[in-house]
C-alpha positions in Angstrom: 0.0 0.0 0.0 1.7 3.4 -0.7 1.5 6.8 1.5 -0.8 9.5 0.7 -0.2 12.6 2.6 -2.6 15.4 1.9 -1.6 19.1 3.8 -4.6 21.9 4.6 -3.5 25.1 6.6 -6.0 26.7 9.3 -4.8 29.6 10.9 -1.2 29.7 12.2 -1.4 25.4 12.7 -1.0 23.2 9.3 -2.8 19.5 9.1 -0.7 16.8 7.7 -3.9 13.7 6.9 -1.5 10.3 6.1 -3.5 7.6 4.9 -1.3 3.9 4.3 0.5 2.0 6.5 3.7 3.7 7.5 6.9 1.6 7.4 10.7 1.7 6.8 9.4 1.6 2.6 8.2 4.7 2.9 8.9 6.8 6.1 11.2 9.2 4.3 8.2 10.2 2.3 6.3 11.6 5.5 9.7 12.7 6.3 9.9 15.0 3.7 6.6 16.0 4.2 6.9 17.4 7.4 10.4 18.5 6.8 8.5 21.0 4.2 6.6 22.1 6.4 9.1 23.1 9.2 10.8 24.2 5.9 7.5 26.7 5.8 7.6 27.7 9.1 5.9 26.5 12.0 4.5 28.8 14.5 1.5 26.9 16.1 0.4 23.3 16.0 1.7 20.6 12.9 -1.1 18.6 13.3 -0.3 14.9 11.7 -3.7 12.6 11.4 -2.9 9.5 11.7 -6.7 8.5 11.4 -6.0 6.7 7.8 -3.0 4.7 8.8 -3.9 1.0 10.1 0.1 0.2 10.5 2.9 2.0 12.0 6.9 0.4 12.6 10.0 1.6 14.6 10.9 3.8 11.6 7.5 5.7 11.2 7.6 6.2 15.2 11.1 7.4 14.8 9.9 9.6 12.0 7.5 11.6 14.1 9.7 11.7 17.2 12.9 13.6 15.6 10.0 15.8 13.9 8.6 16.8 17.3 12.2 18.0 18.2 12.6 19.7 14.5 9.3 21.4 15.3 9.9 22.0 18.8 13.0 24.3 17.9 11.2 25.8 14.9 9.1 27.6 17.6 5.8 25.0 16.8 4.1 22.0 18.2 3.9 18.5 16.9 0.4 17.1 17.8 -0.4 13.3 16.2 -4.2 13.5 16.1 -6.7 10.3 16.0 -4.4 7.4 16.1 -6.1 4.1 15.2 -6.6 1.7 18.2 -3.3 -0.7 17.3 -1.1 2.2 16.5 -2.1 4.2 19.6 -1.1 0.8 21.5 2.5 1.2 19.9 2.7 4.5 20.7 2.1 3.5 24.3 4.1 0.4 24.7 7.1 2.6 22.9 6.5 5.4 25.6 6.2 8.6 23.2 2.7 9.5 24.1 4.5 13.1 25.8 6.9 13.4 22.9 3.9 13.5 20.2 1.3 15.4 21.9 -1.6 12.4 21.1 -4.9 13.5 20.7 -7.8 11.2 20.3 -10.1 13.8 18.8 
């Protein structure tokens, strides 16, 4: 399955929506994605909706926790928003709930 990531701006926050399953195949694609938009300038919330994505590895989670600190310095806030049930477990068992700023809603 490949990675679709659509971007919408509201405000000072941005909305990255990923639909696919992210793994090592394509993790530098949402990568770059964000990258762009720290690239842009981030002065609120990156929002990244994971609500689309039934699959996340080690290399996607790594992907989202070194943007948090690229965002973090950029003067913004990473927020992953709607996780799926099984990658909101991952995201617990791994411990990065605080780093990513999880919201159910």
């Amino acid at each position: 399955m490949s990675l679709e990531i659509t971007t919408a701006a509201d405000g000072a926050n941005r909305v990255l929506s990923v639909a696919g399953e992210v793994d090592v195949s394509c993790a530098d694609e949402l990568r770059a994605a964000i990258d762009g938009q720290v690239a842009q300038g981030v002065s609120g919330e990156l929002v990244v909706d994971l609500a689309e994505v039934p699959y996340i590895d080690s290399t996607g989670i790594g992907v989202l926790v070194g943007a948090a600190h690229r965002v973090a310095e950029a003067g913004g806030t990473l927020v992953v928003a709607r996780p799926q049930r099984n990658v909101a477990r991952v995201l617990g068992l791994l411990g990065v709930q605080a780093d990513l700023n999880i919201r159910e809603a």
